[in-house]
Backbone as JSON Lines, residues from 0, in Angstrom:
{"i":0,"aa":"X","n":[-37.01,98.98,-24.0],"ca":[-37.92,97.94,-23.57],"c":[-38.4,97.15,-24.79]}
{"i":1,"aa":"X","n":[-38.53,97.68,-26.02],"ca":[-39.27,97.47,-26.81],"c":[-37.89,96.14,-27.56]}
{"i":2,"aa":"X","n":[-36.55,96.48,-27.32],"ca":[-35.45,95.62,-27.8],"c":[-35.48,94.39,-26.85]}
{"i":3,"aa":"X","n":[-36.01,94.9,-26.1],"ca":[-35.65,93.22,-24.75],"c":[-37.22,92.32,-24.76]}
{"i":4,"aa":"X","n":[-38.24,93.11,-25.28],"ca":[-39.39,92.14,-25.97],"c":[-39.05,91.31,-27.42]}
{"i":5,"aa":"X","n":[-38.76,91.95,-28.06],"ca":[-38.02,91.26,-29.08],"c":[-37.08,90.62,-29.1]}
{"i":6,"aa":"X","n":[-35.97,90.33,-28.44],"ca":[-35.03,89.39,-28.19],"c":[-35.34,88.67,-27.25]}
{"i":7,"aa":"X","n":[-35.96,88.46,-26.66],"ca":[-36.99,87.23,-25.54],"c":[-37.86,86.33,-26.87]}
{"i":8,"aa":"X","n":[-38.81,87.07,-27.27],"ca":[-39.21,86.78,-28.32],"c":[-38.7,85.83,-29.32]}
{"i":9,"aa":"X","n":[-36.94,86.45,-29.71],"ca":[-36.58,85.64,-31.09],"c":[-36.01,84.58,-30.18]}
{"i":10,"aa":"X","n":[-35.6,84.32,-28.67],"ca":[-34.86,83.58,-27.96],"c":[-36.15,82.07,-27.7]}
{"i":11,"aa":"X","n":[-37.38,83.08,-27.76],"ca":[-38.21,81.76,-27.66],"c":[-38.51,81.16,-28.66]}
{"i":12,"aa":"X","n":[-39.14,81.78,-30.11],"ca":[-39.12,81.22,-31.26],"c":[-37.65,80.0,-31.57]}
{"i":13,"aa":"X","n":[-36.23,80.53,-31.06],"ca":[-35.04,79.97,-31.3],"c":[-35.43,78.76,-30.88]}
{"i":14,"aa":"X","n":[-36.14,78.38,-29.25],"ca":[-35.82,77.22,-28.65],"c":[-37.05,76.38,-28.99]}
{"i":15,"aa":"X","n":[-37.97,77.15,-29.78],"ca":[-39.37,76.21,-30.22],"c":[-38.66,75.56,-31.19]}
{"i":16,"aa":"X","n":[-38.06,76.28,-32.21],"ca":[-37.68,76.09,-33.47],"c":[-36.71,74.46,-32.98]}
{"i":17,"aa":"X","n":[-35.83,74.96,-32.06],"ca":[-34.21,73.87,-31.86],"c":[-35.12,72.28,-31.96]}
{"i":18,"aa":"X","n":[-36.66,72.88,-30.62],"ca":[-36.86,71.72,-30.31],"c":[-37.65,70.48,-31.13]}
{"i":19,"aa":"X","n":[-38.48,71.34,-32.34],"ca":[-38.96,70.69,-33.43],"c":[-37.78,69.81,-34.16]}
{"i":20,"aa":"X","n":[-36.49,70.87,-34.87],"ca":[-35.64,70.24,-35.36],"c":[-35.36,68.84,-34.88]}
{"i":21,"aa":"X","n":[-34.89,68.74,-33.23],"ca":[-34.39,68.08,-32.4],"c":[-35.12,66.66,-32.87]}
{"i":22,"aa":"X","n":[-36.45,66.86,-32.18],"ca":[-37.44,65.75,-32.15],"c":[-37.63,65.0,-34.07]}
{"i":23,"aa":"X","n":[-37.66,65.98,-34.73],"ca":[-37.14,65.55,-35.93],"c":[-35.91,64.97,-36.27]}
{"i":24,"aa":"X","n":[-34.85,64.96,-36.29],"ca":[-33.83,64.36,-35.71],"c":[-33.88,62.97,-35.29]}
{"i":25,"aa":"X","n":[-34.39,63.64,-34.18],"ca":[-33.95,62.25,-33.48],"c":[-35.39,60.86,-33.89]}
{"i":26,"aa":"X","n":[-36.67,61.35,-34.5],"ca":[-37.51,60.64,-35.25],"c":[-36.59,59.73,-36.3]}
{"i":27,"aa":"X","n":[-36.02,60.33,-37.1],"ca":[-35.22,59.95,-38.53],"c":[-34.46,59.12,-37.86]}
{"i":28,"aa":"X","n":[-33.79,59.42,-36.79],"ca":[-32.56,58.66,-36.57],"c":[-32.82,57.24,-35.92]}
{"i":29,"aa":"X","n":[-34.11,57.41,-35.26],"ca":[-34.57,56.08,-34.67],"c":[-35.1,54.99,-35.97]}
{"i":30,"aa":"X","n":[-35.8,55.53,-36.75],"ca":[-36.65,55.32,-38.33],"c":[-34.88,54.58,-38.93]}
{"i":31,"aa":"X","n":[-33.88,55.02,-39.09],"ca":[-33.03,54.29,-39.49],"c":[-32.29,53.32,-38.15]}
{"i":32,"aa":"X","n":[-32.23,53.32,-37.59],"ca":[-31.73,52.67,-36.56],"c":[-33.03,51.21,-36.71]}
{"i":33,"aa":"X","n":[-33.75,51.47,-36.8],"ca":[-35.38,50.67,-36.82],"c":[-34.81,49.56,-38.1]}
{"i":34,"aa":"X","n":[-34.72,50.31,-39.38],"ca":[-34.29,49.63,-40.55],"c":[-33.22,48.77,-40.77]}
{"i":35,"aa":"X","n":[-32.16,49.31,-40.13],"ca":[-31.11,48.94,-40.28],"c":[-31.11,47.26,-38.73]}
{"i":36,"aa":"X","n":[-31.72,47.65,-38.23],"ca":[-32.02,46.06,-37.14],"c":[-33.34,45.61,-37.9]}
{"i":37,"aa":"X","n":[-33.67,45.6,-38.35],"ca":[-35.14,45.01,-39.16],"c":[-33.97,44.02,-40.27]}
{"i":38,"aa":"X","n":[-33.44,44.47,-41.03],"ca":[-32.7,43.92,-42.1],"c":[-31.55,43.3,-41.8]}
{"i":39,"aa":"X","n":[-30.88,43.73,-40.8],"ca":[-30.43,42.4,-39.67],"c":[-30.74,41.14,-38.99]}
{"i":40,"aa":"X","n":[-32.15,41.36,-38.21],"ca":[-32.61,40.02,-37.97],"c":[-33.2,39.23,-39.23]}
{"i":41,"aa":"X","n":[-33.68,39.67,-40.06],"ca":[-34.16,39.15,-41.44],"c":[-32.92,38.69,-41.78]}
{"i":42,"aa":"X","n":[-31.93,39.28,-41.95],"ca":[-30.63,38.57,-42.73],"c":[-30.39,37.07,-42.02]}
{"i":43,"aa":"X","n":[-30.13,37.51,-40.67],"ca":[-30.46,36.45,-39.5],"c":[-30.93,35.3,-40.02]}
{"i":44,"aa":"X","n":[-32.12,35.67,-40.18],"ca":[-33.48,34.37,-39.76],"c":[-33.2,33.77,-41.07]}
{"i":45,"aa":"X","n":[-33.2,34.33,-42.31],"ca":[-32.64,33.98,-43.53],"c":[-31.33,32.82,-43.65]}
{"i":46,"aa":"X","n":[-30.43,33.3,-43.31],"ca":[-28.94,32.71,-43.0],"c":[-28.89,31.45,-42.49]}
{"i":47,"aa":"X","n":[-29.98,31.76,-41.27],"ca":[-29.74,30.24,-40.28],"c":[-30.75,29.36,-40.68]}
{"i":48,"aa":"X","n":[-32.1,29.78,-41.32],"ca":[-32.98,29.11,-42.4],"c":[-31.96,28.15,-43.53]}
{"i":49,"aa":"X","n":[-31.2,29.12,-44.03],"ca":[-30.6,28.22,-45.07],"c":[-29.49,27.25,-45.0]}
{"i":50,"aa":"X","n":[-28.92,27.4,-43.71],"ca":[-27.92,26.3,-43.5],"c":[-28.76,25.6,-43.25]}
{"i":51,"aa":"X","n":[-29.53,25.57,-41.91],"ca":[-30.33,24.19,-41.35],"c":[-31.15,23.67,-42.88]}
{"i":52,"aa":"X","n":[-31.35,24.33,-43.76],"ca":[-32.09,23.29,-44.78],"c":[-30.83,22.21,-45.2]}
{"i":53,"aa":"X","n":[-29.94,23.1,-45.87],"ca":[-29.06,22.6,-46.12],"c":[-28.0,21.15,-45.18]}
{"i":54,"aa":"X","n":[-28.02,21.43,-44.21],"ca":[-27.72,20.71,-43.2],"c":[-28.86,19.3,-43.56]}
{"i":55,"aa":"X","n":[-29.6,19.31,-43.54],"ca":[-31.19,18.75,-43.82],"c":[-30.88,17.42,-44.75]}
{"i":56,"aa":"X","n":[-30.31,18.7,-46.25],"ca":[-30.27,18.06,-46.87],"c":[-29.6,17.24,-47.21]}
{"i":57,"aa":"X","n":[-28.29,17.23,-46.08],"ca":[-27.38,16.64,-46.1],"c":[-27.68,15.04,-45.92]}
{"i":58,"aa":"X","n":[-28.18,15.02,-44.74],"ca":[-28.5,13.75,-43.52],"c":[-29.8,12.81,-44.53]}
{"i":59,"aa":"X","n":[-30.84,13.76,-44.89],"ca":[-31.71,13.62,-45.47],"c":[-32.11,14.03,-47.08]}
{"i":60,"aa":"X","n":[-31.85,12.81,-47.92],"ca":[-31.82,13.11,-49.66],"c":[-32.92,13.39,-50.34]}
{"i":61,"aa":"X","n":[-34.11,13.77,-49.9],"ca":[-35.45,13.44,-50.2],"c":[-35.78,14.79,-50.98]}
{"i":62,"aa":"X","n":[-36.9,14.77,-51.51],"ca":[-37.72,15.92,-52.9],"c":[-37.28,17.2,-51.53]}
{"i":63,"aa":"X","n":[-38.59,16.62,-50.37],"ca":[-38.79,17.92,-49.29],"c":[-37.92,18.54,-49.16]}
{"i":64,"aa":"X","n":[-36.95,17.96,-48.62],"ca":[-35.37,18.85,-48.36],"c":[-34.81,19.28,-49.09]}
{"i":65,"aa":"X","n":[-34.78,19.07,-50.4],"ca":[-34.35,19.72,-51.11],"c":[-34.9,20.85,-51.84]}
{"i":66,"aa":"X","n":[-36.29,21.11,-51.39],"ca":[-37.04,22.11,-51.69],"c":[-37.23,23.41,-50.8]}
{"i":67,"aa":"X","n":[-36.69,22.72,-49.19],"ca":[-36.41,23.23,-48.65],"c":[-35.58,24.14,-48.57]}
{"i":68,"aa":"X","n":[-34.36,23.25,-49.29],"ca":[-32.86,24.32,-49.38],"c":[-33.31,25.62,-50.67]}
{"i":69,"aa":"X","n":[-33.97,25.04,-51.62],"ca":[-34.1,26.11,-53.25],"c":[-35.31,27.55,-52.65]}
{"i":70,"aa":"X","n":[-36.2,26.87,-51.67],"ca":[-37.01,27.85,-51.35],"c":[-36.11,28.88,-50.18]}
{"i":71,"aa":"X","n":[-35.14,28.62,-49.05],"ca":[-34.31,29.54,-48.24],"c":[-33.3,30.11,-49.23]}
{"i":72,"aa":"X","n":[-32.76,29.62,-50.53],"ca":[-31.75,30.37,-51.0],"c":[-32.38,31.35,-52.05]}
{"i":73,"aa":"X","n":[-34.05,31.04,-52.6],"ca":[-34.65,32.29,-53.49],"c":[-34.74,33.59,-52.45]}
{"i":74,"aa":"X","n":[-35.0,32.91,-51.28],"ca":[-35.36,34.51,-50.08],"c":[-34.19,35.33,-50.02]}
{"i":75,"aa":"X","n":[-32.74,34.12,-49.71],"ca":[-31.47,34.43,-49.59],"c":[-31.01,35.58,-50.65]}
{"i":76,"aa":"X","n":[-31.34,34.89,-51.53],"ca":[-30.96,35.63,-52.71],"c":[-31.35,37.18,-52.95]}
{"i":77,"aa":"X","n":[-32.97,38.03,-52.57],"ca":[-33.33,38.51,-52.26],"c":[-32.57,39.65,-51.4]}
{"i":78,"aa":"X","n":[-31.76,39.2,-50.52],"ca":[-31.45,40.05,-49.44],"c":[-29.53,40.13,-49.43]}
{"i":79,"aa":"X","n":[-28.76,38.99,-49.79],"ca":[-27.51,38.75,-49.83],"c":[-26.94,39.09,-50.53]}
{"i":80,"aa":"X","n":[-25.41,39.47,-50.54],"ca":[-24.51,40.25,-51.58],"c":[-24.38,38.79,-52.46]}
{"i":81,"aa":"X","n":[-23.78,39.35,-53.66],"ca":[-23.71,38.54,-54.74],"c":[-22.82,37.15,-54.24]}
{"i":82,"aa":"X","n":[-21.77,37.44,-53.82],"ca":[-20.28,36.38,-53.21],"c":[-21.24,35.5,-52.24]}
{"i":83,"aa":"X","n":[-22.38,35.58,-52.06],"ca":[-23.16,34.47,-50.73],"c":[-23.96,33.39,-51.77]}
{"i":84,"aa":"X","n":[-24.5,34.32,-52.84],"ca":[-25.48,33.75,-53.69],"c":[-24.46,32.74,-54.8]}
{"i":85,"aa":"X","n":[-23.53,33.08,-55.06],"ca":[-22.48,32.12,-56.05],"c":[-21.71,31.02,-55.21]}
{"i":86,"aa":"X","n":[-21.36,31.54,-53.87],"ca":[-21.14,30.25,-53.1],"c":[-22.45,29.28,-52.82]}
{"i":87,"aa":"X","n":[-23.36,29.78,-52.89],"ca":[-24.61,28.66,-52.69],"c":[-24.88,28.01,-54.06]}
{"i":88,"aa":"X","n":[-24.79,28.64,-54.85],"ca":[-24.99,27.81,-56.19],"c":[-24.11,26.37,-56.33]}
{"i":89,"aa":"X","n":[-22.97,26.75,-55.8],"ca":[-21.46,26.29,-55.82],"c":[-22.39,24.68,-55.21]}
{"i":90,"aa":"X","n":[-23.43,24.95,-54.6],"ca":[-23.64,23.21,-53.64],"c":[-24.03,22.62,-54.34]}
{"i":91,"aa":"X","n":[-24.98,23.35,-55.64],"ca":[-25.52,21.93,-56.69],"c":[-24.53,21.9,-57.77]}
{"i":92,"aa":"X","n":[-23.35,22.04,-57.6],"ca":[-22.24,21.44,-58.67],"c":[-21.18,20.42,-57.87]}
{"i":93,"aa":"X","n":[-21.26,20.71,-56.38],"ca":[-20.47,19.72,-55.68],"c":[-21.15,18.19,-54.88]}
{"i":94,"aa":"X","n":[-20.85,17.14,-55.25],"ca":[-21.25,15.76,-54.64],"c":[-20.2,15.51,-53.19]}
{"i":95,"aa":"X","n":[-19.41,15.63,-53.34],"ca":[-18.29,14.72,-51.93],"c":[-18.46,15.91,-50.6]}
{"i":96,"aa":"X","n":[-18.6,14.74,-49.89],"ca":[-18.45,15.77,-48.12],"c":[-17.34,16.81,-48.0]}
{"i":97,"aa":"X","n":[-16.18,16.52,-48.8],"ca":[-15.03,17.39,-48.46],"c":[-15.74,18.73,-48.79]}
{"i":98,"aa":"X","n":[-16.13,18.66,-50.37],"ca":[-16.48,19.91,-51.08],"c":[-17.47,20.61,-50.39]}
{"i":99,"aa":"X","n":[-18.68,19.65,-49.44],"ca":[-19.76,20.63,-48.79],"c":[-18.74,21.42,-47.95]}
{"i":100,"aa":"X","n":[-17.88,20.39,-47.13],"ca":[-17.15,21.49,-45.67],"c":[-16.93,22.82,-46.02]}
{"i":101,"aa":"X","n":[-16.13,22.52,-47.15],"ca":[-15.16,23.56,-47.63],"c":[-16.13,24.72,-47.82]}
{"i":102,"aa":"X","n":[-17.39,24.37,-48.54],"ca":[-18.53,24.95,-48.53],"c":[-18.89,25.98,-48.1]}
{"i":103,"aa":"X","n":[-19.31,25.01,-47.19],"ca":[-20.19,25.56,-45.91],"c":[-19.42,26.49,-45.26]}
{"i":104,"aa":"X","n":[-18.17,26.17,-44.62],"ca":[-17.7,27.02,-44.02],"c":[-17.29,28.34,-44.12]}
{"i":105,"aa":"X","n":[-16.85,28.74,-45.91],"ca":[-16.82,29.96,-46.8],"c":[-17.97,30.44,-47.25]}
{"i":106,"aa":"X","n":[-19.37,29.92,-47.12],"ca":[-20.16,30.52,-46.8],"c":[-20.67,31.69,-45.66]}
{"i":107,"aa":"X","n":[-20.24,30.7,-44.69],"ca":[-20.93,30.68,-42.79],"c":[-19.49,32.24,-43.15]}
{"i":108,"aa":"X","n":[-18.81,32.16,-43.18],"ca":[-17.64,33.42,-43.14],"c":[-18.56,34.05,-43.77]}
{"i":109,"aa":"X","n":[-18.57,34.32,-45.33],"ca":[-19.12,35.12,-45.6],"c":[-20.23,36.33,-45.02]}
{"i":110,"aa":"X","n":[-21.28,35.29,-44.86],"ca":[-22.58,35.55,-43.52],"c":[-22.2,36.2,-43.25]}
{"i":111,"aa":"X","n":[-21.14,35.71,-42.03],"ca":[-20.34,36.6,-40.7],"c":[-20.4,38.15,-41.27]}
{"i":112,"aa":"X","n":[-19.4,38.31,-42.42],"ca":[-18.93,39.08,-42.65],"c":[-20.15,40.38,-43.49]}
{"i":113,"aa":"X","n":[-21.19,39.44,-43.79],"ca":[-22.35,40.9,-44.26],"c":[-23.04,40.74,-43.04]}
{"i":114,"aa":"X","n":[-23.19,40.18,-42.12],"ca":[-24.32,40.56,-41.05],"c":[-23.24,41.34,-39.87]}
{"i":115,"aa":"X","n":[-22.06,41.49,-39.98],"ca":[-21.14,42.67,-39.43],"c":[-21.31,43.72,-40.25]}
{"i":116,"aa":"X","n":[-21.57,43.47,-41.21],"ca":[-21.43,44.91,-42.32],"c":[-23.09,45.53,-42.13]}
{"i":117,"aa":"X","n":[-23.68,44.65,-41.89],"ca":[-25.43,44.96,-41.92],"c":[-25.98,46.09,-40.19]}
{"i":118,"aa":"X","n":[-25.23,45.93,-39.27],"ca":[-24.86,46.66,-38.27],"c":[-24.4,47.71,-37.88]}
């Protein structure tokens, strides 16, 4: 009798124990799941911040807009792999529309390709 109190015993300690682990677990795992979409929509809001300046500054040549674009690419910079931050530099060395397209669009890939990786 005294063996079947004790193995009830370690069987309940077992399932207190599983269920702490568990809930721990699965705390952490939400805590990164949390982070990892936090630094996603930020990449987001970042990304589409800095084209539309840029876009901006296209249509529109003025101080604003263009302060616009230097203030979304310091945040950019902040958060983006290096290959996003050297293609953006790349806009204040280019003048002709061809060179923005070409631009823009090996940028906008880029993006693509860390906010798939950021997921």
């Amino acid at each position: 009798m005294s063996g079947d109190i004790s193995q009830i015993f370690s069987t309940g300690i077992a399932l207190i124990g599983g269920l702490g682990l568990g809930s721990l677990l699965t705390t952490y795992l939400k805590d990164r799941f949390d982070r990892k979409h936090f630094k996603y929509r930020e990449k987001l809001n970042v990304y589409a911040g800095y084209l539309e300046a840029l876009q901006n500054s296209v249509i529109n040549t003025n101080e604003e807009t263009k302060q616009k674009v230097v203030y979304w690419q310091l945040r950019m910079r902040l958060i983006s792999p290096r290959k996003i931050d050297e293609i953006a530099y790349e806009f204040y060395k280019k003048d002709r529309v061809q060179d923005f397209t070409s631009l823009r669009d090996e940028i906008v890939h880029e993006m693509k390709r860390d906010l798939g990786r950021s997921i």
